[in-house]
C-alpha positions in Angstrom: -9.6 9.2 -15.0 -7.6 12.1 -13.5 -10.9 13.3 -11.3 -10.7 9.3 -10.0 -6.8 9.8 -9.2 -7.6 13.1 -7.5 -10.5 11.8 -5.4 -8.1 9.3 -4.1 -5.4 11.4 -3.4 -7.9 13.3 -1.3 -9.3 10.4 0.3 -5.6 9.0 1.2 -4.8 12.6 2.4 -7.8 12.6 4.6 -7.1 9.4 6.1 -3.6 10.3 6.9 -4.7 13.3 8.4 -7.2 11.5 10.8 -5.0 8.1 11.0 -4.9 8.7 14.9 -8.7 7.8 15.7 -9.0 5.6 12.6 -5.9 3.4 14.2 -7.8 3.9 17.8 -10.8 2.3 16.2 -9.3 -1.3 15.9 -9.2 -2.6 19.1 -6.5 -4.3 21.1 -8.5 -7.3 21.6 -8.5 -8.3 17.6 -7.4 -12.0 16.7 -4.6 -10.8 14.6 -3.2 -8.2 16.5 -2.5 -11.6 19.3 -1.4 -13.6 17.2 1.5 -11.3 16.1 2.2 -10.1 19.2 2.3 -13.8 20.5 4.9 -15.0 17.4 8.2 -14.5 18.9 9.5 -13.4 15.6 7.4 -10.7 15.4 9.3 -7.9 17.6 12.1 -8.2 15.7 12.1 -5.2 13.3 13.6 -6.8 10.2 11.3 -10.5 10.2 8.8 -8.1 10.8 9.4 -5.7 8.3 10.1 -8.9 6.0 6.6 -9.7 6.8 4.9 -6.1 6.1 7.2 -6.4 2.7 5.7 -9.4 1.8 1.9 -8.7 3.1 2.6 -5.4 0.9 3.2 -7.8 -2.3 0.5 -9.9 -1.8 -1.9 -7.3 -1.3 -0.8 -6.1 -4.3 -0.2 -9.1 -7.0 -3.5 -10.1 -5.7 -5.5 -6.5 -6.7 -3.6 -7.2 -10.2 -4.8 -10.6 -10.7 -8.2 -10.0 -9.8 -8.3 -6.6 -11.8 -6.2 -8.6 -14.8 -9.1 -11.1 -14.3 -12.3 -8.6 -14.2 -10.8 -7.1 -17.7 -12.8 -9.7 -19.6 -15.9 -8.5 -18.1 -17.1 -5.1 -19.3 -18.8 -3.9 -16.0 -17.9 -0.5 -15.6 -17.6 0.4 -11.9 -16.3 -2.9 -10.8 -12.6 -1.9 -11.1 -12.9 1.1 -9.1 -14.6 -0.7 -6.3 -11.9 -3.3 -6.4 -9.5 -0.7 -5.6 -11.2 1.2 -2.6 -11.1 -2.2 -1.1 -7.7 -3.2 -1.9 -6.8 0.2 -0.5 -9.2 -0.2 2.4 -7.6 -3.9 3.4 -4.1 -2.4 3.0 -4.7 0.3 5.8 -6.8 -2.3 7.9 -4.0 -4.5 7.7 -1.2 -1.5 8.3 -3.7 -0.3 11.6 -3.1 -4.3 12.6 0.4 -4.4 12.2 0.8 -1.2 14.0 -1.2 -2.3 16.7 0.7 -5.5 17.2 4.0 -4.0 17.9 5.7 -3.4 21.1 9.0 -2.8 20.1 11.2 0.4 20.6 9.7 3.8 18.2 13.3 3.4 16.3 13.1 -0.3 15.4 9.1 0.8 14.7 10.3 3.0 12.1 12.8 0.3 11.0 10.3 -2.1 10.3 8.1 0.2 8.4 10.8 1.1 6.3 11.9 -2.5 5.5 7.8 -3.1 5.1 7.0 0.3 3.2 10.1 -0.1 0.6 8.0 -2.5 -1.6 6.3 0.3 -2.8 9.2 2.2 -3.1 10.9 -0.6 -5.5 7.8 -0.6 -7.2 7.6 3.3 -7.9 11.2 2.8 -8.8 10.2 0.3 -11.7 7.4 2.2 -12.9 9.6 5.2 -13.5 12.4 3.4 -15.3 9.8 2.2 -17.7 8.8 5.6 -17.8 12.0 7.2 -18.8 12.9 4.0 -21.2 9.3 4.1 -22.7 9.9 3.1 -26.5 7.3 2.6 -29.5 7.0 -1.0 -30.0 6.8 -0.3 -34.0 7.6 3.4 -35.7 4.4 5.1 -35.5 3.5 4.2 -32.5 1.9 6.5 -30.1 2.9 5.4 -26.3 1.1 8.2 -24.5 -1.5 6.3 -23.1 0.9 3.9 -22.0 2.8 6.7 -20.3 -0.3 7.8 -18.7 -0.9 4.6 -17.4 3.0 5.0 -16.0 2.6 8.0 -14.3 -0.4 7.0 -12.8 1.1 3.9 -11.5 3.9 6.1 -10.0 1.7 8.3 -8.3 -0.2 5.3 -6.9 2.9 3.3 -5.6 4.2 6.4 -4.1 1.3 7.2 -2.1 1.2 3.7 -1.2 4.9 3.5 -0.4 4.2 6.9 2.3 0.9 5.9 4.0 2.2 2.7 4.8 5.4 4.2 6.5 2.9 6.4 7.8 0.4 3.8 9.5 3.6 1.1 10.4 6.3 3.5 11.2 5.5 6.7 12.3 1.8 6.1 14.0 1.8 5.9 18.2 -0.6 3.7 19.5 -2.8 4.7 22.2 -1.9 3.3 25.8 
């Protein structure tokens, strides 16, 4: 499990080291990257921002449900490949916001902020349960439990950076 979290610590490191021509590769002319530019409530950093939060929690919730959901079938590989593409859509859909915005650099970094703190929240839970981890029943041995913590924080606070990276920090190319 720990070679897994590595690999995609590696893979996330790699793709935030090459973000600039993996963010040129999305083309200006894509459907969504219009639209958003089009909505009038777009350029404004916090609706925006609003929006990335709540694309963020979807993204999310909806990688639970579906990995909540695959628990019931013992397929082993499934999971994992459920996870490079939730992590795969996430970026996709970070490149799109980042492409649709034409707002100043500042309110840029605003917005991915505001989008980006999901994660953050998120991390922030996971390590309160951490610290307040408790055996349900004497006896009990939580360390798998806290594994499954500390992963989960590692994971959100990757999360929580590469999509300040890709929303906030990235320049597009002109």
């Amino acid at each position: 499990m720990s070679l897994i979290l590595f690999i995609g610590l590696l893979g996330v490191l790699l793709v935030l080291f090459f973000k600039n021509p993996i963010i040129n590769m999305i083309g200006e002319n894509n459907k969504i990257v219009h639209k958003l530019q089009a909505a009038y409530w777009y350029q404004n950093h916090w609706l925006s921002g609003l929006f990335l939060f709540l694309v963020n929690a979807v993204l999310f919730f909806a990688t639970i449900a579906i990995l909540f959901a695959l628990l019931y079938l013992f397929i082993p590989i499934v999971h994992i490949l459920v996870m490079f593409f939730a992590v795969f859509g996430s970026i996709l859909l970070w490149i799109i916001i980042n492409k649709a915005w034409q707002g100043t650099k500042r309110n840029q970094l605003k917005m991915g902020a505001i989008g980006s703190s999901f994660y953050l929240l998120l991390t922030f839970v996971f390590l309160i349960w951490f610290i307040t981890l408790k055996p349900s029943y004497p006896g009990e041995d939580t360390f798998m439990e806290a594994i499954g913590l500390l992963f989960a924080i590692i994971v959100t606070s990757v999360a929580c950076i590469t999509c300040f990276v890709f929303t906030g920090c990235s320049r597009r190319k002109v």
